[in-house]
C-alpha positions in Angstrom: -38.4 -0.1 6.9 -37.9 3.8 7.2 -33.9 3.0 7.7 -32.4 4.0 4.6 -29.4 1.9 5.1 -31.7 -0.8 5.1 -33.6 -0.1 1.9 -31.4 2.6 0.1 -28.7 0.8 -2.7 -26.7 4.6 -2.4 -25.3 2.9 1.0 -24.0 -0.4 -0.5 -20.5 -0.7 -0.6 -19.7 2.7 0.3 -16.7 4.6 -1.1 -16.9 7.0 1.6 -17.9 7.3 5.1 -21.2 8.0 6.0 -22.4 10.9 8.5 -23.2 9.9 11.8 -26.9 8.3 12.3 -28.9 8.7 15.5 -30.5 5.4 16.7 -34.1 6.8 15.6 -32.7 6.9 12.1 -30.8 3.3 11.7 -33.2 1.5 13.6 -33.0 -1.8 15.7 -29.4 -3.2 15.1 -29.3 -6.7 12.9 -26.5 -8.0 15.2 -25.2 -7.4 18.8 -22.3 -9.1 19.8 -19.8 -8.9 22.8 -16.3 -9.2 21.7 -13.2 -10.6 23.7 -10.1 -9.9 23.7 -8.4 -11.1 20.6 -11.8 -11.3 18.5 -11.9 -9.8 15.6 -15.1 -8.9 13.7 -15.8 -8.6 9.7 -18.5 -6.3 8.5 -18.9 -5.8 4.6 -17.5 -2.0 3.6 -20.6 0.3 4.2 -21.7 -1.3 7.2 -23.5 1.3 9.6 -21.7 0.1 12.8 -21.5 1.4 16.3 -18.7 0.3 19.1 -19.5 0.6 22.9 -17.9 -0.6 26.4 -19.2 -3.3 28.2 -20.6 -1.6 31.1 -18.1 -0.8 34.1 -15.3 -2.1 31.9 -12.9 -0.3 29.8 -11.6 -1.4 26.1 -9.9 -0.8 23.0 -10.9 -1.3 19.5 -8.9 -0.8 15.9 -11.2 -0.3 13.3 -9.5 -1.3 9.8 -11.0 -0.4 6.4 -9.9 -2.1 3.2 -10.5 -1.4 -0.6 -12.4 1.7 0.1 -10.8 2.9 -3.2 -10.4 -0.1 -5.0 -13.5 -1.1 -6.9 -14.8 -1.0 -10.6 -15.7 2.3 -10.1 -11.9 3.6 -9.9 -10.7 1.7 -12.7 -13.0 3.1 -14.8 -12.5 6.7 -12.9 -8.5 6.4 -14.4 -9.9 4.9 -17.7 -12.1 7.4 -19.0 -10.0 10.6 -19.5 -7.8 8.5 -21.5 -10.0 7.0 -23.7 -11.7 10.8 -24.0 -8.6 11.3 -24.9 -7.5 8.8 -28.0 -10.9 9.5 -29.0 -10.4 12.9 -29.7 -7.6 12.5 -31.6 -8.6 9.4 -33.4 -12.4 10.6 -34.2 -13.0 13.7 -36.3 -16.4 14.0 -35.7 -15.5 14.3 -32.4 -13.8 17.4 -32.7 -16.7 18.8 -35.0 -18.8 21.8 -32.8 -23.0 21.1 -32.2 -25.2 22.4 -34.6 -27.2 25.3 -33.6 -30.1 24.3 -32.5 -28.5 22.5 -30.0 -28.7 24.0 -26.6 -32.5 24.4 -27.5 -33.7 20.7 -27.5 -31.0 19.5 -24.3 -31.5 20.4 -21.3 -33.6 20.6 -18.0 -35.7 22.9 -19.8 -36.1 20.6 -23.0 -37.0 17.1 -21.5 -40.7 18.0 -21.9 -43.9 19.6 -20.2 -47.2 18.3 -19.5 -48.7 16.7 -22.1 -51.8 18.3 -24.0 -50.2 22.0 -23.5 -49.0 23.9 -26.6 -48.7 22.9 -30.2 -48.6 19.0 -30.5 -47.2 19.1 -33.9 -43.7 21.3 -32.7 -43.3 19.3 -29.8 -43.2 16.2 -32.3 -40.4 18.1 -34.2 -38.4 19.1 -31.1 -38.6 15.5 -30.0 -37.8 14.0 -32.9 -35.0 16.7 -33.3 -33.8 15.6 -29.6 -33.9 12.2 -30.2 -31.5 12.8 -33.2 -29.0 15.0 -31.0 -29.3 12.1 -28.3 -28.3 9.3 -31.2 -25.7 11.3 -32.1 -24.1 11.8 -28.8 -24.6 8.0 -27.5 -23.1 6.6 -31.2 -19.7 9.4 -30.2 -19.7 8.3 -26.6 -19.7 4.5 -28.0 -16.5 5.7 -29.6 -15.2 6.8 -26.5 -16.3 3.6 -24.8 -14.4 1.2 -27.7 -11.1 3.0 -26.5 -11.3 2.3 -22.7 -7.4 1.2 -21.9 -8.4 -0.8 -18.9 -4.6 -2.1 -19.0 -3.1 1.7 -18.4 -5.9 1.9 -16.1 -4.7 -1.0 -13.6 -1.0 0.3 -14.0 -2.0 3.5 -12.5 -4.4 1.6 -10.0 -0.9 -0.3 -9.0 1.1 2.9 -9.3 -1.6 4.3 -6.4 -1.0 1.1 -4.5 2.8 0.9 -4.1 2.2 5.1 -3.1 0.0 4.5 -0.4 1.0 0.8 1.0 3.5 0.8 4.0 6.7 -0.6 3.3 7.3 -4.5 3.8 8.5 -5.3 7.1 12.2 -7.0 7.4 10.5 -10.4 8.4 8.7 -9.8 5.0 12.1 -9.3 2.6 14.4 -12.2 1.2 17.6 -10.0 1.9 19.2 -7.5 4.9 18.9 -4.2 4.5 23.1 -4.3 4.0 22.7 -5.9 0.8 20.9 -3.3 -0.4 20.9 0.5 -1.1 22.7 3.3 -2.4 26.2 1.5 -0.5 25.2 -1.9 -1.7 24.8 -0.7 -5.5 28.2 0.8 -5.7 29.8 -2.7 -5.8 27.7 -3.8 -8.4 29.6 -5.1 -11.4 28.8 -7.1 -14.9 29.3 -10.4 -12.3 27.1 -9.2 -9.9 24.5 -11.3 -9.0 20.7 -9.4 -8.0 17.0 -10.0 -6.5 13.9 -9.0 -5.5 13.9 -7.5 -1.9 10.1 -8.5 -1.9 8.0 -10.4 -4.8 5.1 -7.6 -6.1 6.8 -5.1 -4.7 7.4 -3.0 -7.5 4.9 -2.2 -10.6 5.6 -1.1 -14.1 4.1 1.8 -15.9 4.2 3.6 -19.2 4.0 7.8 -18.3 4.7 10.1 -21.1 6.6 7.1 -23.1 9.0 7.0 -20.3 9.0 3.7 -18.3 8.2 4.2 -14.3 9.1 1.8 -12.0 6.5 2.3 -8.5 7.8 0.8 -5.5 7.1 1.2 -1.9 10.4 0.4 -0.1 10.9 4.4 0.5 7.5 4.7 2.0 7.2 6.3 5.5 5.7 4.3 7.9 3.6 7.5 9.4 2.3 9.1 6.4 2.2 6.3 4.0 -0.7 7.0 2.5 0.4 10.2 1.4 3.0 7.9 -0.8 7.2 8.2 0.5 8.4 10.6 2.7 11.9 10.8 4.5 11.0 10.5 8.2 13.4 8.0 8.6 16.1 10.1 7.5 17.0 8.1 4.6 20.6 8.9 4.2 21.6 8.3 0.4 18.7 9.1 -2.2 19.3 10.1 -5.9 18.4 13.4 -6.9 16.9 12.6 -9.9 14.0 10.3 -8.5 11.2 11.2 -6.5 10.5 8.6 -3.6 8.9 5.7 -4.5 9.1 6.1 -8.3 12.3 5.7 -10.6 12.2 6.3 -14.2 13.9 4.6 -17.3 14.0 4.6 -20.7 11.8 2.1 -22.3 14.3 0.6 -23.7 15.6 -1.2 -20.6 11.9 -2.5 -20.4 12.6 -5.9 -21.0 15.7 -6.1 -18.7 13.4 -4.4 -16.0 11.0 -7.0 -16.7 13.6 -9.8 -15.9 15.0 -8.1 -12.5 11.1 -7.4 -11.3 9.0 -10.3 -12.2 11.0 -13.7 -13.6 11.5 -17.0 -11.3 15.2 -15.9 -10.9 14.9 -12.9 -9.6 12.5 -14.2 -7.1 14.4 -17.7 -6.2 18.1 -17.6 -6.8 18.5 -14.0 -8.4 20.0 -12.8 -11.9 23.2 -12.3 -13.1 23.6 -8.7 -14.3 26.0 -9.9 -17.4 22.5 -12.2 -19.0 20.3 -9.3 -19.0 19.6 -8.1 -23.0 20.6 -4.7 -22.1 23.0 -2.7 -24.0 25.6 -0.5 -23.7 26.7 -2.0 -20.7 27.1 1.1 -18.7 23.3 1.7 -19.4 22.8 -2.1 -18.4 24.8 -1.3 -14.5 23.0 2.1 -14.1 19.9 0.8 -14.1 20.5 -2.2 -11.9 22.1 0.0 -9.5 19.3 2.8 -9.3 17.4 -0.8 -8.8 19.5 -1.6 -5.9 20.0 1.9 -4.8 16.1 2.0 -4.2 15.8 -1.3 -2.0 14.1 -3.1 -4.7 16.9 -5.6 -5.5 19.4 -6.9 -3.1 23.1 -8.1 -3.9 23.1 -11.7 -3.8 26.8 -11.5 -4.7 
């Protein structure tokens, strides 16, 4: 009863490691088990745990963590400053400064004393006067609230994703690494014939009215959380893109949408000439930044 992982909600699905207990502190364990080799064991995320040898033997243990970072809570982490945001500019009163009086009933100071100590009848008013402050901010944080773009939210959730993830293995793409890149996407022409290296390996977003295309096919397989890096030496990049991320006018949206997520471009891949894409130079630039990326592979 006096472990606090036990008792204490703080320690429920953690977001971040705990420190280290000592036994007085976590108590008699819930569950000792001898693994084997092969085994693998599942413990819910915020699981006090502790890994030891089998006396007079030696071992090895990986320890993976998943979706430490990808709960409610970080959704509505990339959602808020947004809708702080369009609220400002949508809501006047927003904008509008707090009366005077103000700072005098919030506060530490201005939650209230012991009761029975002063003048009853002015800590009526100042409570009164609080209470009407507090209505006021909870009716413009509601305003806030009503603007919560939970869509942008997820994009940039998937935008952190295909940063962090390590790139997809070749067992795990429907083409050789020949049919794609910066050589591949020189021979691609009106005829051409595209698809997806890997289905969900890219993901759309809208930054600054310019359309992003996240991908992790540049990721490094040593730092890939940090999101791409170049430790495989990777011989033909554009300039003009950052690993990991290309970006495009929103006008080729649609198009993009075609190449990245319909049946086609999954199964038997898209012809270049049927995407509604115009001028046709802008319509072959963009497939072959595509290609020149690793997300879409030549097909023929």
């Amino acid at each position: 009863p006096d472990c606090p992982y036990k008792t204490d909600i703080y320690f429920y699905y953690l977001r971040y490691s705990s420190a280290n207990f000592s036994r007085g502190e976590i108590g008699e364990p819930v569950l000792e088990v001898v693994l084997e080799p092969g085994d693998l064991l599942y413990m819910p995320r915020g699981t006090v745990h502790q890994a030891m040898c089998v006396e007079k033997t030696h071992s090895l243990h990986v320890t993976l963590s998943t979706n430490q970072f990808n709960t409610w809570a970080d959704v509505l982490e990339l959602a808020f400053p947004e809708a702080l945001r369009r609220a400002v500019e949508e809501v006047p009163a927003l904008r509008r400064c707090p009366p005077p009086d103000f700072l005098d009933n919030l506060g530490v100071a201005a939650q209230g004393g012991d009761e029975g100590e002063g003048d009853e009848g002015a800590a009526d008013d100042q409570t009164s006067r609080r209470d009407q402050l507090l209505g006021v901010l909870n009716e413009l944080a509601s305003a806030v609230m009503r603007r919560l773009p939970f869509d942008a939210a997820a994009d940039q959730l998937g935008a952190r994703l295909m940063k962090q993830r390590l790139p997809p293995p070749p067992s795990h793409l429907s083409s050789s690494k020949t049919s794609t890149g910066v050589t591949a996407s020189n021979g691609v022409t009106n005829t051409s014939v595209v698809r997806l290296m890997q289905e969900n390996g890219a993901r759309i977003v809208i930054e600054d009215e310019t359309l992003a295309v996240y991908h992790s096919f540049e990721n490094g397989r040593l730092y890939h959380m940090e999101g791409g890096d170049d430790e495989d030496g990777g011989d033909d990049k554009e300039d003009d893109d950052e690993l990991g991320v290309l970006f495009f006018d929103q006008a080729c949206g649609p198009a993009i949408e075609i190449l990245l997520f319909s049946e086609d471009a999954i199964d038997t891949g898209v012809e270049i000439g049927d995407l509604p894409l115009w001028p046709e130079d802008v319509k072959l630039e963009t497939v072959r930044r595509l290609v020149g990326a690793g997300i879409l592979a030549v097909v023929r």
